[in-house]
C-alpha positions in Angstrom: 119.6 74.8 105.8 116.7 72.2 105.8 116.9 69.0 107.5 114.3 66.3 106.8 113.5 65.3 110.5 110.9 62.0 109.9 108.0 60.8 108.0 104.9 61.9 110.3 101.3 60.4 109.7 99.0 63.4 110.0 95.4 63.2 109.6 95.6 59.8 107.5 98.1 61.0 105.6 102.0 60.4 105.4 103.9 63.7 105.8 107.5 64.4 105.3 108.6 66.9 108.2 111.3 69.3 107.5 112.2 71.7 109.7 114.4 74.9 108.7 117.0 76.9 111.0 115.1 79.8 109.5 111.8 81.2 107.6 111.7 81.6 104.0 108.7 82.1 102.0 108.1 80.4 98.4 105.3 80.6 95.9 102.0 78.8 94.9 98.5 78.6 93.0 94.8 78.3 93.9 91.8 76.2 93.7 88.1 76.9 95.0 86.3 76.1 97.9 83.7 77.1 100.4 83.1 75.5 103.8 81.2 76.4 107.0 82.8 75.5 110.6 80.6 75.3 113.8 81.1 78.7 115.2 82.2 81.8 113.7 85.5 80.7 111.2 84.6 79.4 107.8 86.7 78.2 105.2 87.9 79.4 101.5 89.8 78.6 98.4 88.4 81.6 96.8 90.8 83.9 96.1 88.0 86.8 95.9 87.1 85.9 99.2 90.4 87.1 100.4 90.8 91.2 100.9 94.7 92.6 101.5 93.4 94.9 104.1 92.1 91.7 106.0 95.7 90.2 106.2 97.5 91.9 108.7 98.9 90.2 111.8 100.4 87.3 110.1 104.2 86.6 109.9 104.8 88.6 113.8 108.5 87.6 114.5 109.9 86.9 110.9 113.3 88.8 110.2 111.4 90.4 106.6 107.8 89.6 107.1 105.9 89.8 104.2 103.5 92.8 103.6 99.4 92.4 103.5 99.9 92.8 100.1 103.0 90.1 99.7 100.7 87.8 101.4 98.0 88.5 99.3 100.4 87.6 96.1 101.6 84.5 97.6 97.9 83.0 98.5 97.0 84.5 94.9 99.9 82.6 93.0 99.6 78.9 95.3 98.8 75.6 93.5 96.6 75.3 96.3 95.5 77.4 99.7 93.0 77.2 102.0 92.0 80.8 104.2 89.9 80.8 107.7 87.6 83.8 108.1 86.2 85.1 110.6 83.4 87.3 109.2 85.9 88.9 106.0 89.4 88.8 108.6 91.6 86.4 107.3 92.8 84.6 110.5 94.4 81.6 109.6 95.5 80.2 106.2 98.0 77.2 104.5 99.1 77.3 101.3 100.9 74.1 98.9 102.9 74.2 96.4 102.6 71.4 93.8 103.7 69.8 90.3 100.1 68.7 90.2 100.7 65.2 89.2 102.2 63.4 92.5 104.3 66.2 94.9 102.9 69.0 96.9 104.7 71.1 99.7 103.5 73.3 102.5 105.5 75.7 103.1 103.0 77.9 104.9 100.6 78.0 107.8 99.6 80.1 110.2 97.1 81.2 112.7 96.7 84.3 114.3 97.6 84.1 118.2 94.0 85.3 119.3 92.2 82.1 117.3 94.9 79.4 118.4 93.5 76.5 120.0 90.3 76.6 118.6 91.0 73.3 116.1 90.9 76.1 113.5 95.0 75.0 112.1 93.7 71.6 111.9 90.6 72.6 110.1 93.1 74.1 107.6 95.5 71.1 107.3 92.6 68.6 107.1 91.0 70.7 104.0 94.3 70.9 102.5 95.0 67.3 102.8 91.6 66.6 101.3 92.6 69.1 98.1 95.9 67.0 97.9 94.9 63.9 98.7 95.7 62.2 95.1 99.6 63.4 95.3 101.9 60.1 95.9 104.6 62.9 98.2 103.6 65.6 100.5 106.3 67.6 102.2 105.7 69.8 104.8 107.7 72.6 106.6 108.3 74.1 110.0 110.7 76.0 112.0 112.4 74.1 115.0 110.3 75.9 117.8 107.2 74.5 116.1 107.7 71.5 114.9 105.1 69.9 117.9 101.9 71.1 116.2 
């Protein structure tokens, strides 16, 4: 079940919150990018930038979480995704869905617990936003228990 909760503005841009009573995973596609961060974490788009064996820790808590190599899949096939790295460890990363014409979604992001509170998921929502910044509808997705970040 999905409930659309309100229309939140988010980094200059109008979001559509919905928040599900449970976690579900959907597919997406890429596009390529490269940023530094002050510190340690940088930022990719680049799918060869992204190793299976340096996805592991993500989805703690899911009732099926996906595999390293499920996750590796799903960032291969998204419209869009942006990955933080710290040096090749994959430890945060958002991916969108989108008709690429005027709707995205974001079904996914998430940081690991060690590098929370280090601005790192807003790093990843402001690229993002940047990569879908000519869509007329962006909808994104959270669990209940979340829905405050």
């Amino acid at each position: 079940m999905w409930i659309l909760l309100n229309d939140y503005y988010i980094l200059g841009r109008v979001i559509s919150l919905v928040v599900s009573d449970h976690s579900k995973v959907r597919t997406e596609r890429n596009l390529y990018t490269v940023q530094e961060h002050p510190g340690m974490t940088r930022y990719t788009s680049n799918i060869k930038d992204v190793m299976v064996d340096n996805l592991e820790g993500f989805f703690a808590g899911w009732i099926n979480p996906l595999t390293p190599e499920q996750h590796y899949c799903h960032l291969k096939a998204c419209a869009y995704f942006v990955a933080a790295l710290d040096s090749s460890k994959v430890v945060g990363f958002v991916s969108a869905i989108s008709d690429g014409i005027g709707c995205a979604f974001i079904p996914l992001i998430e940081v690991l617990p060690k590098y929370q509170r280090q601005g790192i998921g807003t790093e990843l929502m402001r690229q993002m936003l940047d990569k879908l910044k000519c869509m007329n509808a962006i909808d994104l997705m959270c669990d209940e228990n979340v829905k405050g970040f």
